[in-house]
N, C-alpha and C positions, 0 to 999 in steps of 0.2 A: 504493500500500500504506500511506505514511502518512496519506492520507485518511480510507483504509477506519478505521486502528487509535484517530486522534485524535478519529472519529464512536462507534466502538463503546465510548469512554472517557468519551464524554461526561453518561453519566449517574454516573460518578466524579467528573468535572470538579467539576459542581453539587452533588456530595455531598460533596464535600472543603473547599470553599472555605468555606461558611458552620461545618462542623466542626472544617478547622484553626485557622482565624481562633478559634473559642469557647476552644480548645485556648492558643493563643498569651496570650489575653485571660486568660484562668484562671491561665496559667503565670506572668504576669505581676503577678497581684495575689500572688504568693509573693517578691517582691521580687528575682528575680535579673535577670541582665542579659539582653536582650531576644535574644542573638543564641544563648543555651543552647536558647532554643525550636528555633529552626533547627539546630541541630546532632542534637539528638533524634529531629527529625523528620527527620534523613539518617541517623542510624546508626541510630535506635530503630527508628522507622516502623512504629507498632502502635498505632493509632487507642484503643484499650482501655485496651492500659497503660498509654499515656503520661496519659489520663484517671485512670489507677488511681494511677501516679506522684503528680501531683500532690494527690492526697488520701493520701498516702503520707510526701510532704513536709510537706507542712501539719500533720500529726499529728508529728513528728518522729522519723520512724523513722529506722533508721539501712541505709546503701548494702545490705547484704548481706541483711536482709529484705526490701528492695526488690528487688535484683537475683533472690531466690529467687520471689519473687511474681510478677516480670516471666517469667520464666522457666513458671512454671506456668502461670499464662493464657496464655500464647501457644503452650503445647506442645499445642494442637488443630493448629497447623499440620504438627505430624507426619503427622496422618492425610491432611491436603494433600498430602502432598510425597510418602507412600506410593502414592494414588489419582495423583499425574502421573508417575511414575516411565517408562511407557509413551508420555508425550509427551512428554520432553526429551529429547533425545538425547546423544550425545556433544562438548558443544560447547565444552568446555573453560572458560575462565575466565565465558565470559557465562551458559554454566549455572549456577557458580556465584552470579550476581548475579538470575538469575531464582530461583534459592530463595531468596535473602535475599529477595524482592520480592515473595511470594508471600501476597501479603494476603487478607482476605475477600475483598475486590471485585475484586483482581486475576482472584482461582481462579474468581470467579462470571463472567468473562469469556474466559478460557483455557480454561474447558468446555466454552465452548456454540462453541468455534469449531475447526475442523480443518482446516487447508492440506493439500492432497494433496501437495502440493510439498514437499520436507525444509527449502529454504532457505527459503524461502517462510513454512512453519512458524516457525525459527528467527528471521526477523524480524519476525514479528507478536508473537508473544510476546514477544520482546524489545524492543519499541517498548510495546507495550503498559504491560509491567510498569513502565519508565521514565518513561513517562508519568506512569501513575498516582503513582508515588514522586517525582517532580518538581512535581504537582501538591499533593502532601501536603506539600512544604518549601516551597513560595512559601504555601502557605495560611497555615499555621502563623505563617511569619514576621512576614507582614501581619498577624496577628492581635497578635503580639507586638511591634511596631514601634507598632499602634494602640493595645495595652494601656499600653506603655511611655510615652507622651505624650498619654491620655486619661484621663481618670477616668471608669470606663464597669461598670456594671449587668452583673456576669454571670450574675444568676441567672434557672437554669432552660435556660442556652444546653447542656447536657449532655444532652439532648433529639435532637441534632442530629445523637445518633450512631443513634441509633431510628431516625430518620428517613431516614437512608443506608440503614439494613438493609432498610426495606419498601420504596426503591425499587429496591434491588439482588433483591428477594422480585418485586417484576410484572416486571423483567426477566428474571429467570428462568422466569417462567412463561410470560412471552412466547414465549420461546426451545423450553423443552421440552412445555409441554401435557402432562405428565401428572402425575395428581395423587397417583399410590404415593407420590414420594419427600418430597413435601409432608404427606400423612398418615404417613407413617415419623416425620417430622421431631416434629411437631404432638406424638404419642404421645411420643416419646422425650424432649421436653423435660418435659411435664407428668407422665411418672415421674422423671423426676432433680428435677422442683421439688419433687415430694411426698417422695420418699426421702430423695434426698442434695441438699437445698437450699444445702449450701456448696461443693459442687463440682457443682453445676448442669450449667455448662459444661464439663465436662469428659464426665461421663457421659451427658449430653445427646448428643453427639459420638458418643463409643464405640457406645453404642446404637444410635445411627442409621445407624453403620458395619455395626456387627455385622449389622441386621435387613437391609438392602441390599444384602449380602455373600449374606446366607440366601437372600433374593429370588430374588437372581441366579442362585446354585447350584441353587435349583430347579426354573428354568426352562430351565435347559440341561440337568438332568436327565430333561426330560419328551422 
């Protein structure tokens, strides 16, 4: 079972590593000490913010616009945690550490897979989510252990979260083959980019909820 979970992670592996390293490297030309990168990436663990963080800092804002901002971009994960409510079960404290865990790429990997077995269940997803949140603090760190005793080029390395996205986008098409929830998606960002271009990401989400929500009531309706 740990084979299976540390094979099905491995396209996280290769998207984290050159990500959190960019992350560490970035954090590190803000002058603080190298091992805040690592701690961010254990309690933060949100590839986005923590990118949004440090141009956050840089600009000298102060904790509690930050904290409010953090807070906003990452509340897409509510609709996460809504859509798995029917796969976690009652598992007490490691449930709770599988919602703190529940990243993009975690959730693009907890869907496409379903144990019939309850334990079974319970420990792939919890191998999984740990994995991946273990590969985002060793990344990270390296990155800031290298920023910290390099004088090193980071421009442009911000790219490298794009670049996680589309390959987490062919694994999931690998996975489901069909192409509704990819035209939902397509439509709903390019109305929240024309409409509401500063909350993009947010109503991008909502929408895509909403219409796949409708979908589905449809078709159970027929």
């Amino acid at each position: 079972m740990t084979r299976d979970a540390i094979k099905s992670t491995f396209p996280v592996l290769f998207g984290y590593i050159p990500l959190g390293m960019a992350f560490g490297m970035l954090f590190q030309n803000l002058g603080y000490p190298w091992y805040l990168a690592t701690l961010m990436a254990f309690f933060v663990y949100a590839g986005t913010a923590q990118f949004m963080i440090i141009g956050l800092l840089a600009a000298g804002v102060g904790l509690t616009e930050i904290a409010i901002s953090t807070f906003l971009i990452n509340s897409r994960h509510i609709f996460y945690g809504i859509s798995m409510l029917n796969h976690y079960g009652d598992w007490g404290l490691r449930k709770v550490y599988l919602a703190f865990g529940l990243t993009d790429e975690t959730y693009s990997l907890v869907t496409t897979i379903d144990p019939k077995d309850a334990a079974k269940k319970k420990q792939q997803y919890f191998l999984i989510t740990a994995l991946n949140h273990s590969y985002w603090v060793i990344s990270c760190t390296i990155g800031a252990v290298i920023g910290s005793s390099f004088s090193i080029n980071t421009q442009g390395m911000e790219f490298t979260l794009t670049a996680l996205f589309v390959v987490l986008l062919i694994e999931q098409w690998k996975k489901i083959k069909n192409l509704l929830p990819f035209m939902i998606a397509a439509f709903s960002v390019a109305v929240a980019l024309y409409l509401f271009s500063e909350q993009m990401l947010l109503v991008s989400i909502a929408l895509s909820v909403t219409l796949l929500i409708a979908n589905n009531l449809i078709k159970k309706s027929r």
